[in-house]
Phi, psi and omega in degrees: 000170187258071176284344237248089158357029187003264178311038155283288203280014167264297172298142183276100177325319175324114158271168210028072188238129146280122198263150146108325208250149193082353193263108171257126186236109167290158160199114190239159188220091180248117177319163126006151177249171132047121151235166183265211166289336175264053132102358181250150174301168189247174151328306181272338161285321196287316203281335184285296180323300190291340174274356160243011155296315183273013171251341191304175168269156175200134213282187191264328179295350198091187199205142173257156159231159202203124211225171195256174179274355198289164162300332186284335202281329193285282188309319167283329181278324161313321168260349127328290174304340185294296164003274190302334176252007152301332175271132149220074171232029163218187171276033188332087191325177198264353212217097182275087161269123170292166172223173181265061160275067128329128152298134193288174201279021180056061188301348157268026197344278156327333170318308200264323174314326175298296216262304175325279193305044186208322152281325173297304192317313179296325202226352172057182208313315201279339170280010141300278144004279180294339161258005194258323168259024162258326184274121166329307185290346157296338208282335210281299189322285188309312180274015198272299184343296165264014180294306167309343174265315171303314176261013159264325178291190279346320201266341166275331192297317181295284158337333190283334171303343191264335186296139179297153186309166183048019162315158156197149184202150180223127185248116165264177224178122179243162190192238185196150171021268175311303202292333178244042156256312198290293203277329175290337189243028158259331218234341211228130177268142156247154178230132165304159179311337206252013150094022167265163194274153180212168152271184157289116201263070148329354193261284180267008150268160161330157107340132155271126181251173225284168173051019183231168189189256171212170169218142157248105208251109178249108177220138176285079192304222172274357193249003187092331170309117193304132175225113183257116147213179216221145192212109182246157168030024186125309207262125169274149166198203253200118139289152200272066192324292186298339148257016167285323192275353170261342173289345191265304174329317182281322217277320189270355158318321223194061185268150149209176238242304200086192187280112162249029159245183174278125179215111189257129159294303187339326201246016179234348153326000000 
């Protein structure tokens, strides 16, 4: 389960502070950076993460970073941070605590473990991708996933009522691939050129590629009122309410930690 109090050390205790009002709180989800064949950040992962530690944009209250449990996931929000702590005009939260936003343990593993590596030879990362969210024995695993992801933005969302007025903050997340491809096209609404609804189509989009990802932008007004969206690639769009409130639902049915070790298919394959 998703025990960890993220947002704890951002609220403010005080009485008579006002909360709630005025507030934007990102919550970004970004891969991973660069890796090599097993499965470790690479060189080139490293130096690009740290160059968007010293480029990012970074809200005025400051930015957490927060990682999956893998090695490659840890070494990029770490050399990220190296970034971030070359400036000094932000705020660094005090703590790089991992959470169990894990990848799930795959009850076929070996299957999907097979058949992936056999799609990247052919088709490089994004024919991976794209067979990893198509095979049926993937999907109860990819929503237990993505379940998890849904209901920690419910749980900052929820938490952003508490943050003081006129705040801004960004709690980032490095994580992986699947899970915010998986989540765009369950939980995010998209529209076609002609403003008709569409989903996100993994058959014919990129691959999220290393360091990219969503930013889920939550700002509050002056009455405490929610203004929610989600900013992919350039595009805003629109959460999906109703499957967002049903993946946090299934998630407190059926919570779980995911894979907390390092486990590369490539070598188990």
């Amino acid at each position: 389960m998703i025990k960890e109090p993220v947002l704890e050390n951002l609220l403010k205790k005080e009485r008579n502070i006002e909360l709630g009002k005025n507030v934007k709180l990102i919550i970004s989800f970004i891969r991973h950076g660069d890796k090599t064949e097993k499965g470790e950040l690479s060189i080139l992962g490293y130096e690009e993460a740290k160059k968007l530690g010293k480029n990012k944009p970074v809200p005025k209250n400051g930015i957490k970073i927060i990682t999956s449990p893998f090695r490659r996931t840890k070494d990029t929000g770490d050399a990220e941070m190296e970034g971030l702590e070359e400036r000094d005009d932000l705020n660094i939260l005090n703590q790089r605590k991992r959470i169990n936003l894990a990848p799930p343990d795959w009850k076929h593993f070996d299957i999907i473990a097979k058949n992936a590596k056999e799609a990247e030879k052919i088709g490089g990362q994004p024919a991976m991708q794209r067979y990893v969210l198509s095979e049926p024995l993937a999907q109860n695993d990819l929503e237990k996933w993505t379940s998890a992801l849904a209901y920690m933005i419910d749980r900052y969302r929820r938490g952003s009522h508490k943050l003081k007025a006129g705040s801004e903050y960004e709690i980032q997340h490095v994580t992986h691939d699947i899970v915010i491809a998986d989540f765009l096209r369950k939980a995010v609404i998209f529209k076609n050129e002609k403003g008709e609804r569409t989903n996100y189509d993994f058959n014919k989009e990129e691959a999220i590629n290393y360091l990219e990802g969503f930013n889920l932008i939550i700002k509050l007004d002056e009455n405490g009122e929610e203004d929610i969206k989600i900013l992919f690639r350039g595009q805003e769009v629109d959460v999906d309410e109703k499957k967002l409130s049903e993946l946090v639902h299934k998630y407190k049915e059926n919570p779980h930690s995911g894979r907390m070790t390092n486990q590369d298919y490539k070598e188990k394959a």
